[in-house]
N, C-alpha and C positions, 0 to 999 in steps of 0.2 A: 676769699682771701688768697688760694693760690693762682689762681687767675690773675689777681691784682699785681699781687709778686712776678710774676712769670712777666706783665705787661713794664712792671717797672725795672726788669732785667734784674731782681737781684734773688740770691741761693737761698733758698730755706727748705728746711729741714721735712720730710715726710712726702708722701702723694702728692701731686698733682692733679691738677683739675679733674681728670676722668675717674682716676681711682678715689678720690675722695667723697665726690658725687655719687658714683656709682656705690661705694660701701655705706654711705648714708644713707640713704634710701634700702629700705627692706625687702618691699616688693622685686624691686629691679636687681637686687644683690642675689636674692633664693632663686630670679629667673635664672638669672645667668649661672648659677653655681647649678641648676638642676638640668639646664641645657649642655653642660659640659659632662652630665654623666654623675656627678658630689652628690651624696645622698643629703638631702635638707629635710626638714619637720612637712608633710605636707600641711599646707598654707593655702588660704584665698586672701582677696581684697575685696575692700571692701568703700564704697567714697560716701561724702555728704551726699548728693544727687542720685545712689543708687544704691542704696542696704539695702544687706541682707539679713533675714529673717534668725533666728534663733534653729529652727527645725532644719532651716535648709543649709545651713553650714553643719549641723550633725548631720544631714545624710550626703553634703560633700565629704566630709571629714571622719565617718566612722566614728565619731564619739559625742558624748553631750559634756566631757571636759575640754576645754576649751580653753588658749588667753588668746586675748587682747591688746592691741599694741598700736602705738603712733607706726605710722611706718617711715617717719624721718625725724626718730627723737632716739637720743641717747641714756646712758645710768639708768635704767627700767623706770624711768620717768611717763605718767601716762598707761603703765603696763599692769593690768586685773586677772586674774584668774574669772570665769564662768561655768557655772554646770547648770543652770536653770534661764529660763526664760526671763526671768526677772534681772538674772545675774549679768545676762550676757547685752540687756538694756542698758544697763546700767555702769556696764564698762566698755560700751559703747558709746553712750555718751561722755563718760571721762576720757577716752580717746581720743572722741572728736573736738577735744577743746583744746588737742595738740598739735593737729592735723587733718587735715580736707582728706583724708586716704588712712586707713587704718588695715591692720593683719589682721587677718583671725586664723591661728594655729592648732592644731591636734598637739594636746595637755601628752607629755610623756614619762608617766608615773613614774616615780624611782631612778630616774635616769642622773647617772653622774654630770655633774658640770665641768668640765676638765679644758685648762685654756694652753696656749702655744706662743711663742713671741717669733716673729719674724724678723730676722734681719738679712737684709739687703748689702752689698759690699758695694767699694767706691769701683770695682771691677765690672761689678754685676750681678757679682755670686751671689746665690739667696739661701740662705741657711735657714734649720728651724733649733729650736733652745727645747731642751728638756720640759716636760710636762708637768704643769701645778694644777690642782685641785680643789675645788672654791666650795668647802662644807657648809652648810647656811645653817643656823640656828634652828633645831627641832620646831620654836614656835613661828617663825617665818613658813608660811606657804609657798614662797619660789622666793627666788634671789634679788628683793625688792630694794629701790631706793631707799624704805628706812634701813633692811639689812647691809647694805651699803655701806650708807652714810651717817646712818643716826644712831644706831644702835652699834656700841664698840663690841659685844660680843654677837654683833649677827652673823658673824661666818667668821670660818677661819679658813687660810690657805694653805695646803700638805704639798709641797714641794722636796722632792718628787711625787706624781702621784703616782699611787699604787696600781700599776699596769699591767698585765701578761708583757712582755720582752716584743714581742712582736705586733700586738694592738698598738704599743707606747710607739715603736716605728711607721706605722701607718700613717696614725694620728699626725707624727711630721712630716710625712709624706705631703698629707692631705691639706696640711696650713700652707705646705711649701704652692700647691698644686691651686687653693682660696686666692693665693696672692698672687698668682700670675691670670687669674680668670679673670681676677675685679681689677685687674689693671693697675695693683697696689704697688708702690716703691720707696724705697729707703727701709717700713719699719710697719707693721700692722701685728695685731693681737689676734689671735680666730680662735675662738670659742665653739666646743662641739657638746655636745650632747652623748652621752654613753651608757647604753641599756645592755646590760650582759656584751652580747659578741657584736649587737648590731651600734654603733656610729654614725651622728646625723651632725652636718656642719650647723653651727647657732646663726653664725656672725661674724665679720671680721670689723676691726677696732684699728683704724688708721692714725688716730691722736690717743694711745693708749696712757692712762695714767704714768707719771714720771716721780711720786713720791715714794717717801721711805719705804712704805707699803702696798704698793704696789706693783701688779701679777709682773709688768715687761720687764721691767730693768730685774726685778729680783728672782727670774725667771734664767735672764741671761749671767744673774751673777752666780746661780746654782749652776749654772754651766760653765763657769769658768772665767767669765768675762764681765770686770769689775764696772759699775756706773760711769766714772770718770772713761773705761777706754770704751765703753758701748757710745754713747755720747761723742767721744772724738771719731769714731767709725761715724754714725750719723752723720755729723759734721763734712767729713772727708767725701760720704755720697753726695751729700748735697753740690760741693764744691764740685763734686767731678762731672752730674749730670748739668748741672749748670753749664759748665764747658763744653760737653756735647751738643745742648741747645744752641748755647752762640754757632757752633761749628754747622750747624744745617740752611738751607737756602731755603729761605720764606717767597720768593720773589726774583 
């Protein structure tokens, strides 16, 4: 789509080709976030044409906890937990009905799920918003599309969340540091993972939710800055990198 856009010379809202590409895709995002130095979950891949074993990603991976994931699907669509050989068959195969390419992740018990909103200026400037807190339902096993989407008490969000003064600075350090690696612009979500002192980036989210309820906009409106003016900032990047493109020599 923004390729399309970009070809038909007109301004929209979010990433461009590279960053958007590049943040969809799983594999290719934890490569590069881990080639910059960003602590990420370690992670393998995994394709149709050449799985792997259940034993042999526990002894890549230091544990028999395990998930499972599309590695170019979004909303934990496709995404299982595994602890047994039976388990990690079988959410193998429900991955593979998302995607020719699938994660297989080291499980991070207890670990806070704690998200970040990015925004991007019609300048340049890229700012990070105050930190929310995504508590999932006791009977939810991870942060699953029914806890999502189907189940109205499967999480709740603690905006702000509950930080040491100085992890809560990192953390925006860190989303600031996600969006210039993946090549992100205008506006991305990064999701990290948080275990006592130690910090592991999830993901960054280029098309972040935009309703009443959700983490981006009501992330930046806890910071101060209401839907209607986060929305006309978007807006105003979009229009301003668009001018920069006209402005550059193809030829």
């Amino acid at each position: 789509m923004q390729g399309a856009l970009e070809l038909a010379d007109v301004s929209f809202v979010g990433s461009s080709v590279t960053g958007s590409a590049v943040a969809m895709d799983k594999e290719v995002s934890k490569r590069l976030m881990r080639d910059a130095g960003l602590p990420v979950v370690p992670f393998l891949t995994t394709t149709a044409s050449s799985r792997i074993e259940y034993a042999a990603a526990v002894a890549a991976l230091g544990t028999p906890d395990l998930f499972v994931k599309p590695a170019n699907l979004g909303s934990s669509v496709g995404v299982s937990r595994a602890r047994s050989e039976e388990e990690f068959a079988a959410s193998c195969a429900l991955a593979f009905r998302y995607d020719r390419k699938i994660l297989v992740e080291q499980a991070l018990n207890g670990a806070r799920e704690i998200e970040c909103s990015v925004l991007e200026e019609s300048t340049g400037d890229i700012r990070a918003s105050g930190l929310g807190e995504i508590v999932r339902a006791s009977e939810h096993g991870f942060y699953s599309y029914q806890a999502k989407y189907i189940d109205a008490d499967g999480a709740a969000l603690h905006i702000p969340a509950d930080l040491p003064l100085l992890q809560a600075r990192r953390l925006q350090e860190l989303a600031v540091e996600v969006f210039n690696v993946l090549c992100c612009e205008g506006m991305a979500r990064v999701d990290f993972f948080v275990q006592g002192d130690e910090v592991f980036v999830n993901e960054a989210n280029t098309l972040p939710g935009f309703t009443s309820s959700s983490m981006y906009p009501k992330l930046w409106e806890a910071s101060g800055l209401s839907q209607t003016d986060l929305m006309d900032k978007l807006i105003a990047h979009a229009f301003a990198r668009h001018e920069r493109r006209r402005a550059l020599s193809f030829g």
